[in-house]
C-alpha positions in Angstrom: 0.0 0.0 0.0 1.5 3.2 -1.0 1.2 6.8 0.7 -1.1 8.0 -1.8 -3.5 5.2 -1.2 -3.0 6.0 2.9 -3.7 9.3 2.1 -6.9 8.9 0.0 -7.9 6.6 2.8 -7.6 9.0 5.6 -9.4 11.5 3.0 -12.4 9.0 2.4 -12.8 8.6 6.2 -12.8 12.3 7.1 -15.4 12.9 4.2 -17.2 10.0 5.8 -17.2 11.1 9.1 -18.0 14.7 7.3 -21.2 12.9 5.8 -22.3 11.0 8.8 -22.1 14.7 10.9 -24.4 16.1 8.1 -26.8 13.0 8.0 -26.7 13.6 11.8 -27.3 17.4 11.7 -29.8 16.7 8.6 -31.9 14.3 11.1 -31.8 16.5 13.8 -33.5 19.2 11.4 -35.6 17.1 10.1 -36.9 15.9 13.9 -37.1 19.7 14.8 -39.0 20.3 11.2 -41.7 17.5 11.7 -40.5 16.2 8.3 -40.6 12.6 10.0 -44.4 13.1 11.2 -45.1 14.3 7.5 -43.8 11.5 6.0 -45.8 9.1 8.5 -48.8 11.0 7.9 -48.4 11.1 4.2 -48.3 7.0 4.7 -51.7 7.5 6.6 -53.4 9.5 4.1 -52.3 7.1 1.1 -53.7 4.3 3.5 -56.9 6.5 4.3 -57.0 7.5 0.2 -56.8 3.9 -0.7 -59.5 3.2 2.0 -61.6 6.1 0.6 -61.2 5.1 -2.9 -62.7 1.3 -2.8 -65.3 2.8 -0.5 -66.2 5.1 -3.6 -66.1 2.5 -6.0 -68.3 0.9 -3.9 -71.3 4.0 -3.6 -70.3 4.1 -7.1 -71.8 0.4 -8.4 -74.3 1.2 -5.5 -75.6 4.6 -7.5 -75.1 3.0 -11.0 -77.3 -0.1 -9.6 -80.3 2.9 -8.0 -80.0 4.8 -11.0 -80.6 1.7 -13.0 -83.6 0.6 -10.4 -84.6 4.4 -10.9 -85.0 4.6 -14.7 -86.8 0.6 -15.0 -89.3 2.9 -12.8 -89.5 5.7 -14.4 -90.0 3.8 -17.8 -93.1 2.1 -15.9 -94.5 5.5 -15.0 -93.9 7.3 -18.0 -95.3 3.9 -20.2 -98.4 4.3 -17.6 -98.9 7.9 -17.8 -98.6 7.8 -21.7 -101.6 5.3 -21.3 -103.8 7.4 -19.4 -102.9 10.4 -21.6 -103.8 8.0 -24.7 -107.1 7.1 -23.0 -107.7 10.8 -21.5 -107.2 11.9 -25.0 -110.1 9.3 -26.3 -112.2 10.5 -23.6 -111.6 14.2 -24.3 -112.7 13.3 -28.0 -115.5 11.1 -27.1 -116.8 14.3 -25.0 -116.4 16.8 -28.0 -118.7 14.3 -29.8 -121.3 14.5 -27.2 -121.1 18.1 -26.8 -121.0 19.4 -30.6 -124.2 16.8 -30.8 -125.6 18.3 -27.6 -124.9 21.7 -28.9 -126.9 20.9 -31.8 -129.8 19.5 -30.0 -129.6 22.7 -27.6 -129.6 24.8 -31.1 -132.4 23.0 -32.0 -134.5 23.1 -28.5 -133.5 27.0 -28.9 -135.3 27.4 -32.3 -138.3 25.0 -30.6 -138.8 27.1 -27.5 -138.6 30.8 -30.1 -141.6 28.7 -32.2 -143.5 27.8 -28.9 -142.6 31.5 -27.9 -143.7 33.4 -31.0 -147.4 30.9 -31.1 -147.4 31.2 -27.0 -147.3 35.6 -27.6 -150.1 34.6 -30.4 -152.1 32.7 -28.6 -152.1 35.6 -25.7 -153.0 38.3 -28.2 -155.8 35.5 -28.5 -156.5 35.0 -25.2 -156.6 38.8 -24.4 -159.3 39.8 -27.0 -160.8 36.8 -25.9 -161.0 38.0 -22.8 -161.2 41.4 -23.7 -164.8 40.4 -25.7 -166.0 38.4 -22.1 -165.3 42.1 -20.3 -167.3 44.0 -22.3 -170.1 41.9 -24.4 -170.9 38.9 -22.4 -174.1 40.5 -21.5 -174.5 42.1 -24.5 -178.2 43.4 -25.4 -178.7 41.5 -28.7 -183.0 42.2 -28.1 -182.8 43.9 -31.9 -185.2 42.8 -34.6 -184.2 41.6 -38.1 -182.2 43.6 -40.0 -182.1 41.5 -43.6 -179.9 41.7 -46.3 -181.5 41.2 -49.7 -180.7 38.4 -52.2 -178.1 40.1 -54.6 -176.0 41.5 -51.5 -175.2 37.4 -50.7 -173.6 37.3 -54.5 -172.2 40.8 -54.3 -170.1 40.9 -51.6 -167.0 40.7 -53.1 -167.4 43.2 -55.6 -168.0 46.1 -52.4 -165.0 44.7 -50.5 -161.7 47.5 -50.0 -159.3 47.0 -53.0 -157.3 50.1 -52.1 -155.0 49.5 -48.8 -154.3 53.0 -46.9 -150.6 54.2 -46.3 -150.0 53.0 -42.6 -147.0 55.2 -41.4 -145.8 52.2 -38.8 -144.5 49.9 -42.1 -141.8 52.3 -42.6 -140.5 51.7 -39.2 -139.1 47.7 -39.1 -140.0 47.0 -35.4 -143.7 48.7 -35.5 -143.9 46.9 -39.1 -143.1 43.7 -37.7 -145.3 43.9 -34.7 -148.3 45.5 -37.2 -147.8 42.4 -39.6 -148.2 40.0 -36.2 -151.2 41.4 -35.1 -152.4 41.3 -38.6 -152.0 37.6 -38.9 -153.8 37.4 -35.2 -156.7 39.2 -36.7 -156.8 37.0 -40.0 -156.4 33.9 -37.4 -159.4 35.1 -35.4 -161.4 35.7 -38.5 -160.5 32.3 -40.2 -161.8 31.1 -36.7 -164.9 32.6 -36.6 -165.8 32.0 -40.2 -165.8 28.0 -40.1 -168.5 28.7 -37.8 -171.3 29.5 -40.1 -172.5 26.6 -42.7 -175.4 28.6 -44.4 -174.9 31.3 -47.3 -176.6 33.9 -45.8 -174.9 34.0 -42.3 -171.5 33.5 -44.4 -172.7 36.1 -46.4 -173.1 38.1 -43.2 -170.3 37.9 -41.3 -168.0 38.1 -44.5 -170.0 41.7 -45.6 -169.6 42.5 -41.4 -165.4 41.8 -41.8 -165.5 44.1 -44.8 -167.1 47.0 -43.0 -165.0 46.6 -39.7 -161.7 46.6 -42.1 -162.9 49.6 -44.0 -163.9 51.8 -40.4 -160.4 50.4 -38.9 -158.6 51.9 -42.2 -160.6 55.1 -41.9 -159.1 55.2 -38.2 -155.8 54.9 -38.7 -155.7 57.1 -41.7 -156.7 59.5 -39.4 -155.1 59.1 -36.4 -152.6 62.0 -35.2 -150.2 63.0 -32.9 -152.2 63.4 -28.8 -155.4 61.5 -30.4 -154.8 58.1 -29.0 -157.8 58.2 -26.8 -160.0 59.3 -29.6 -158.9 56.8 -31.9 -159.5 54.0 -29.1 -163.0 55.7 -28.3 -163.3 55.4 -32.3 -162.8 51.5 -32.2 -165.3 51.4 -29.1 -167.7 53.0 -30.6 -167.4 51.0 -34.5 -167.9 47.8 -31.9 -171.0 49.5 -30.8 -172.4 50.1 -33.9 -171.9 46.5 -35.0 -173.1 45.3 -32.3 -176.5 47.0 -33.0 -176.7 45.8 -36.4 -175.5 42.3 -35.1 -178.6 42.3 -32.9 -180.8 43.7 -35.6 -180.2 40.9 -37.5 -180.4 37.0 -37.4 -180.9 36.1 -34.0 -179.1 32.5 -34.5 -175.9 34.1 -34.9 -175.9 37.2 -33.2 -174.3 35.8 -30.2 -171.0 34.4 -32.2 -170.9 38.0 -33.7 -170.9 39.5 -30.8 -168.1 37.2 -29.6 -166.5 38.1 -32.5 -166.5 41.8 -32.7 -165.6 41.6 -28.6 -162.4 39.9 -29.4 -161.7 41.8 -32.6 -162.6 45.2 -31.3 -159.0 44.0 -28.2 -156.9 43.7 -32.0 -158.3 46.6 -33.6 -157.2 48.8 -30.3 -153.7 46.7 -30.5 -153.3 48.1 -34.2 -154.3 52.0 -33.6 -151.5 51.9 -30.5 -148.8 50.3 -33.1 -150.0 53.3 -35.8 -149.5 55.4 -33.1 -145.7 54.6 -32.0 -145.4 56.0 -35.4 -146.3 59.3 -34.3 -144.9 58.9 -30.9 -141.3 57.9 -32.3 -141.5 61.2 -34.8 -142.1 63.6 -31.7 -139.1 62.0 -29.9 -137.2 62.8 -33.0 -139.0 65.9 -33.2 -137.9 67.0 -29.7 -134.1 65.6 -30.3 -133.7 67.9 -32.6 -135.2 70.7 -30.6 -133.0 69.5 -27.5 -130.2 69.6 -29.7 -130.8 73.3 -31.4 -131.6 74.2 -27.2 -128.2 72.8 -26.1 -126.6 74.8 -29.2 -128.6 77.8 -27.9 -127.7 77.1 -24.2 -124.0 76.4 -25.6 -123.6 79.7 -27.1 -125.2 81.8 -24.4 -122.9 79.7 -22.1 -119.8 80.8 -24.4 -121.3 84.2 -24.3 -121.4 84.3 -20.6 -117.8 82.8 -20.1 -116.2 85.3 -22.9 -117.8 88.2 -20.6 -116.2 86.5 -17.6 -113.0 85.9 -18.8 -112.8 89.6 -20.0 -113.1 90.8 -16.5 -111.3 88.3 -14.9 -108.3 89.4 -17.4 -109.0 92.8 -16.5 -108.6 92.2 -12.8 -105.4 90.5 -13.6 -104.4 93.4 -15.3 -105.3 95.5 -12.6 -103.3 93.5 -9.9 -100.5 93.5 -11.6 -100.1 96.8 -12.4 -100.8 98.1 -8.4 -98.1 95.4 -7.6 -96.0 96.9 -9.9 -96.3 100.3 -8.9 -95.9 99.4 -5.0 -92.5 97.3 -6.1 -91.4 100.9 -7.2 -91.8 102.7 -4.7 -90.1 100.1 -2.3 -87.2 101.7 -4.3 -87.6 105.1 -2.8 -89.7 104.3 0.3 -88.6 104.6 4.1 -88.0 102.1 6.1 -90.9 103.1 8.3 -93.2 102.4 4.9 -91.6 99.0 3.8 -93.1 96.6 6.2 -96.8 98.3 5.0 -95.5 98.1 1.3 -94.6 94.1 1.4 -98.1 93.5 3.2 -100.3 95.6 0.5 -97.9 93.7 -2.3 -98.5 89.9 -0.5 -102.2 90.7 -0.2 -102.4 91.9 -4.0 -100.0 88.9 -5.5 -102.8 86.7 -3.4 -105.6 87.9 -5.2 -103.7 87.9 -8.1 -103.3 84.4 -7.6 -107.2 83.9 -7.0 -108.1 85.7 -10.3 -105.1 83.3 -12.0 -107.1 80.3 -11.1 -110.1 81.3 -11.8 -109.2 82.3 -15.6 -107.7 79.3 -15.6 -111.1 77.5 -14.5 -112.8 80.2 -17.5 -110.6 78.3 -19.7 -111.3 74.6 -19.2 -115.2 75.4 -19.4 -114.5 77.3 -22.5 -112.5 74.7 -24.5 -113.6 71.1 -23.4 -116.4 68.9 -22.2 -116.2 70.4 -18.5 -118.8 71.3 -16.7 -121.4 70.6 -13.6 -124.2 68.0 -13.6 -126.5 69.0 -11.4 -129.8 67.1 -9.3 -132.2 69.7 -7.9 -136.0 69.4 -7.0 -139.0 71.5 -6.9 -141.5 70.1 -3.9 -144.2 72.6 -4.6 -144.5 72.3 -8.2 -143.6 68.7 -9.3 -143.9 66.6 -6.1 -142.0 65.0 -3.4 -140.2 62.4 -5.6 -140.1 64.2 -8.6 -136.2 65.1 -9.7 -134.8 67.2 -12.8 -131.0 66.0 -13.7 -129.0 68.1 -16.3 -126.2 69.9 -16.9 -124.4 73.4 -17.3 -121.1 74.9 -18.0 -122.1 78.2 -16.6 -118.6 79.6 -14.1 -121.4 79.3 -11.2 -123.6 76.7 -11.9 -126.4 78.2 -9.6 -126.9 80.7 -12.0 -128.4 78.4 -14.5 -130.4 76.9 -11.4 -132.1 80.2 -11.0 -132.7 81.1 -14.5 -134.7 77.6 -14.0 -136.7 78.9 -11.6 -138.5 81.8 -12.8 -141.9 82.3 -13.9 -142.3 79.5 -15.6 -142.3 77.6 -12.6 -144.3 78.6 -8.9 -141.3 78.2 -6.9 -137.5 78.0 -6.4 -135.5 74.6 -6.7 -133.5 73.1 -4.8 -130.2 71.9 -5.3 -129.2 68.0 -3.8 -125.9 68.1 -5.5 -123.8 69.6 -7.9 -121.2 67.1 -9.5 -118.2 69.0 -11.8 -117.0 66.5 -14.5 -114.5 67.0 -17.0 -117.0 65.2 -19.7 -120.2 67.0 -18.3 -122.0 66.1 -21.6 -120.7 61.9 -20.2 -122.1 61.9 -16.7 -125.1 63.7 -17.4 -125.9 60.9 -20.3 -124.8 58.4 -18.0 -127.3 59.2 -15.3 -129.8 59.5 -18.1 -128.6 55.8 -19.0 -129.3 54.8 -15.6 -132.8 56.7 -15.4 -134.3 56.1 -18.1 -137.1 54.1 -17.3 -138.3 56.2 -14.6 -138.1 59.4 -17.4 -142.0 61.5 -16.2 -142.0 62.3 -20.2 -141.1 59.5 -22.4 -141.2 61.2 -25.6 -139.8 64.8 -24.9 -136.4 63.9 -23.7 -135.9 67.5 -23.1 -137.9 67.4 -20.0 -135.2 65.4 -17.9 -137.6 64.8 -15.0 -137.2 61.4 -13.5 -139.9 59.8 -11.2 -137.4 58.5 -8.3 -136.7 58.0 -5.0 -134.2 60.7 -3.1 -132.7 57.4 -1.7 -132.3 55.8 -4.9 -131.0 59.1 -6.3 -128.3 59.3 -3.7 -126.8 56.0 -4.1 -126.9 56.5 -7.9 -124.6 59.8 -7.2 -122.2 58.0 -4.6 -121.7 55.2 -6.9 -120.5 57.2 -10.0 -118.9 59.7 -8.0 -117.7 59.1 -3.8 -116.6 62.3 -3.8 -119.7 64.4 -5.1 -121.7 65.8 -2.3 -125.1 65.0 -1.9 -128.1 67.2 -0.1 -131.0 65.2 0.9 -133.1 68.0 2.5 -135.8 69.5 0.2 -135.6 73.0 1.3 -138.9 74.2 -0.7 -138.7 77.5 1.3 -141.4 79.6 -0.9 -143.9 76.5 -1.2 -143.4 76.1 2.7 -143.8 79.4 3.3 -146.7 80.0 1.2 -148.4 76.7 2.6 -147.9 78.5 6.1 -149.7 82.0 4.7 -152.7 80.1 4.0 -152.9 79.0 7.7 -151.7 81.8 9.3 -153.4 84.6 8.0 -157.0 85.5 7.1 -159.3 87.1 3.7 -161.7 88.7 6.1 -159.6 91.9 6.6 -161.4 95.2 5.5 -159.4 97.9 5.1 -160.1 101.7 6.5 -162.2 103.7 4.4 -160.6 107.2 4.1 -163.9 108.4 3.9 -164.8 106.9 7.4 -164.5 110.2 10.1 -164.0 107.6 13.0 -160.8 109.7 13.8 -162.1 112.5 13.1 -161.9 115.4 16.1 -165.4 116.2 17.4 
């Protein structure tokens, strides 16, 4: 062994012993560190991971095998639920079916119960004149003699029957045509009844020359017929009946009682077809007075317009007024003492408020000049139209009681009173609104000027809260001039005589 290799030796050792030191120091780190209870607890997680891992696997096949159990179940479900759908489905069809056959049947029972209606509305115009004849001839005199008709007037009868038909005015109205043509075939009906009833010429003969005669006098009736001449037309009818009745009795006493059954019930149609002539007339006065309501509301309109232009002229003026005094006081704040400013502020405040009253009230000028604004009002008059008797229209007049007054002047005995004045910005609206509502308690039904409405004050009030919470409503019918002229006819006494200036009772003796 040579020196070098003794050397190396010696060098290997102290680089050993060098190593071992640092493997030492290198532990001793590594204990301080906690390197050693990382690497253990490393171990333990891989064991733990390892662990965790075939537990997984496991929930895994677990899941696989429920979702597996899950979707066998669903398909069940969703194979049954397309079933009941595909039999829901057949049922929903099989109940069309029914109900398009039952709606036919319904559309058929519809047209069945409007028949049975129409013959059911004939058959009362039947039963009324029926009736009508039991009233008023079933103790008819019939103690006449004979009244005969000769041989060539049982031939001729034709030949004198109406060939001309009079212009009705109702057929150029479709409902009073329609209900004209219906008691028409009510009349042929009751004649066609009557007729089978006599066998012989003569009484055929008879009655046929008696229908001729009753058309002809109900024609000349009609044709005749005006405007207020209702009653007369009825007493017109009533008194043909009479007459027929006479001859009826004057003639063959083996059918004078079925005539007189007859021209009882016939007289009950003939009445029915002077009141559907007479809607004729009655429908051309409504028109009538539309058109003078509506040249009345132009006129009211205008004078309205008139009034407001007037108004609003003033009211300008005013302005003008209050802003020049304003004005001038701002100037002389200028120049004024101090002593004089505190007066000169309150004089300008108390003109800049009126100022701002006269503002709005142009402004209120303006809305009632260009739009639909405007009051409704409800007022009554106890001494001249009743307790329950109310008048409902409408102004744009700036004060509405204006217009309330100009209603109560001469042409009336006394004042109204007001129960509510309701401001709308469509006036024209609410007052045809409440119209709406009132209509069938109107006091004129043909003159729809005269808004007058037959109606409870109770009734009237909850009418007005309905359309309008706010609106305020009076229920206290004043009537101070009736009242007051009710309580000068119990107070005081006719039998006054007043001194004679001629009388020297006072004289000095």
């Amino acid at each position: 062994m040579s020196l070098l290799d003794i050397f190396r030796i010696s060098k290997i050792k102290a680089e050993n012993e060098q190593l071992q030191q640092q493997i030492a120091e290198m532990q001793a780190t590594m204990d301080s560190t906690g390197i050693t209870e990382y690497v253990q607890a490393a171990e333990k997680i891989r064991s733990e991971r390892a662990t965790f891992d075939s537990y997984v696997e496991s929930k895994n096949a677990q899941l696989e095998a429920d979702i597996k159990a899950s979707e066998t179940k669903i398909r069940i479900q969703l194979e049954t639920g397309n079933k009941e759908i595909s039999e829901n489905n057949d049922t929903i069809a099989r109940l069309r079916e029914e109900i398009t056959s039952l709606s036919e049947k319904c559309g058929k029972l519809d047209k069945q119960v409007q028949t049975q209606t129409r013959k059911l509305s004939r058959s009362k115009e039947l039963y009324l004149s029926v009736d009508h004849a039991i009233q008023n001839f079933f103790e008819s005199d019939t103690s006449y003699m004979n009244c005969k008709l000769s041989a060539r007037d049982f031939t001729d009868y034709d030949l004198i029957s109406p060939s001309v038909i009079l212009k009705l005015h109702c057929m150029d109205v479709k409902d009073l045509r329609k209900a004209y043509r219906e008691n028409e075939k009510q009349i042929d009906k009751l004649l066609d009844q009557y007729a089978s009833r006599y066998t012989t010429k003569a009484n055929k003969s008879i009655y046929s020359l008696m229908v001729i005669a009753l058309r002809a006098e109900l024609q000349n009736i009609l044709f005749n017929l005006k405007y207020e001449k209702l009653e007369k037309s009825i007493e017109d009818v009533k008194n043909v009946s009479a007459k027929y009745l006479k001859i009826a009795g004057e003639g063959n006493q083996s059918i004078a009682g079925t005539l007189t059954k007859f021209i009882g019930e016939i007289e009950y149609l003939f009445i029915n077809a002077v009141k559907i002539e007479y809607n004729y007339y009655v429908k051309k006065e409504q028109a009538k007075q539309e058109q003078l309501a509506l040249k009345e509301q132009m006129r009211q309109e205008a004078q309205e317009r008139k009034a407001l232009e007037a108004e609003r002229k003033k009211v300008e003026k005013e302005e003008s007024k209050y802003a020049t005094e304003i004005e001038k006081l701002k100037d002389q704040l200028q120049s004024a003492a101090s002593s004089e400013i505190d007066q000169l502020n309150s004089r300008i405040l108390q003109l800049q408020a009126q100022l701002s009253q006269v503002i709005v009230k142009k402004e209120e000028i303006s809305n009632l000049a260009n739009g639909k604004a405007g009051n409704v009002y409800v007022i009554s008059n106890l001494g001249s139209f009743g307790e329950n008797v109310f008048k409902v229209g409408m102004t744009r007049r700036l004060n509405p009681q204006d217009r309330i007054d100009e209603l109560g002047n001469a042409s009336v005995p006394f004042k109204f009173d007001v129960h509510s004045f309701i401001f709308s910005d469509d006036a024209v609206g609410l007052e045809n609104r409440l119209h709406t509502i009132l209509d069938q308690k109107r006091v004129n039904k043909v003159n729809m000027r005269k808004e007058f409405f037959n109606v409870s004050i109770d009734e009237l009030e909850r009418i007005v809260t309905d359309i309008d919470p706010t609106a305020e409503f009076n229920r206290t019918m004043v009537a101070e001039e009736y009242r007051q002229s009710l309580s000068a006819d119990e107070n005081y006494s006719s039998n006054y005589v007043p001194y004679d200036s001629d009388d020297n009772e006072y004289e000095d003796d």
